[in-house]
C-alpha positions as CSV (number, residue, x, y, z in Angstrom):
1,X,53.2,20.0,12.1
2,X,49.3,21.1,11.5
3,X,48.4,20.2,8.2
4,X,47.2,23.1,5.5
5,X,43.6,21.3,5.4
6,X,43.2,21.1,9.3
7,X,44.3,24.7,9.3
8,X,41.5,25.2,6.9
9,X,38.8,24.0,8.8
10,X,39.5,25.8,11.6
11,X,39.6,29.0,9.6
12,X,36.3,28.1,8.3
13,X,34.3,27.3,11.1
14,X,36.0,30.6,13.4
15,X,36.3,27.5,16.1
16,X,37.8,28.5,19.3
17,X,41.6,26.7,19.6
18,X,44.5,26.1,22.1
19,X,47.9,26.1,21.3
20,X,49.9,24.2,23.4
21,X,53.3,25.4,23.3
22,X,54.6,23.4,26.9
23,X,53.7,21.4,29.7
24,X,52.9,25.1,31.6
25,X,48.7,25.7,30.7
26,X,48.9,29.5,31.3
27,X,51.5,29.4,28.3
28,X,49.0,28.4,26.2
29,X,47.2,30.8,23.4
30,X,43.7,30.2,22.8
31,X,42.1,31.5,20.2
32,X,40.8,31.5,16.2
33,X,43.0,30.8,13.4
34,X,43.4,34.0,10.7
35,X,45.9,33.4,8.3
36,X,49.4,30.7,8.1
37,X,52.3,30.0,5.5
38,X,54.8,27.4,5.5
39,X,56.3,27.7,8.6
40,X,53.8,30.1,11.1
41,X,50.5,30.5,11.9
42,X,48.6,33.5,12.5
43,X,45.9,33.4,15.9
44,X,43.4,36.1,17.1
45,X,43.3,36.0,20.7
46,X,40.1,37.1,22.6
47,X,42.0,40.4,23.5
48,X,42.1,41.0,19.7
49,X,45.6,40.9,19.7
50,X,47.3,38.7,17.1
51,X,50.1,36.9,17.5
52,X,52.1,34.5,14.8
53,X,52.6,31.5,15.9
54,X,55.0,28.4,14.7
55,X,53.1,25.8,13.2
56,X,55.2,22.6,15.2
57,X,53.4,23.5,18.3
58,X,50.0,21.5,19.3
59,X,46.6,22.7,18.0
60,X,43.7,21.3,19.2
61,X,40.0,22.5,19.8
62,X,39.5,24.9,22.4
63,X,36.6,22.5,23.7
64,X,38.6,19.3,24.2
65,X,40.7,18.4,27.0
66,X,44.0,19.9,27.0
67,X,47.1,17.7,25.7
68,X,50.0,17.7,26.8
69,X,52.9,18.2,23.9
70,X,55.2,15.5,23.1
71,X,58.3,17.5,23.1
72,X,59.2,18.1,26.7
């Protein structure tokens, strides 16, 4: 699980991110980080849609190679 102060940062900076949800890449959600609670996260996507998130998934930079998760 993302941590509240990695969360943060991401916020802060309004830094591009993927969320990898499984090994399939066009399943991914890129996008900026608005708002998150306990349990789900809250991401912009460039269409301006938002979508919540669960906060279990894989976040990384937008800009770094893309993982692959570690539950499949």
């Amino acid at each position: 699980m993302i941590s509240d102060e990695q969360l943060d940062a991401y916020r802060i900076s309004g830094e591009k991110i993927r969320v990898v949800r499984d090994g399939i890449e066009s399943n991914d959600v890129k996008g900026i980080v608005l708002a998150w609670d306990d349990s789900q996260v809250m991401i912009r996507r460039q269409n301006r849609r938002v979508v919540k998130l669960d906060r279990n998934y894989l976040f990384q930079p937008f800009s770094e190679p893309r993982k692959e998760p570690d539950n499949i």
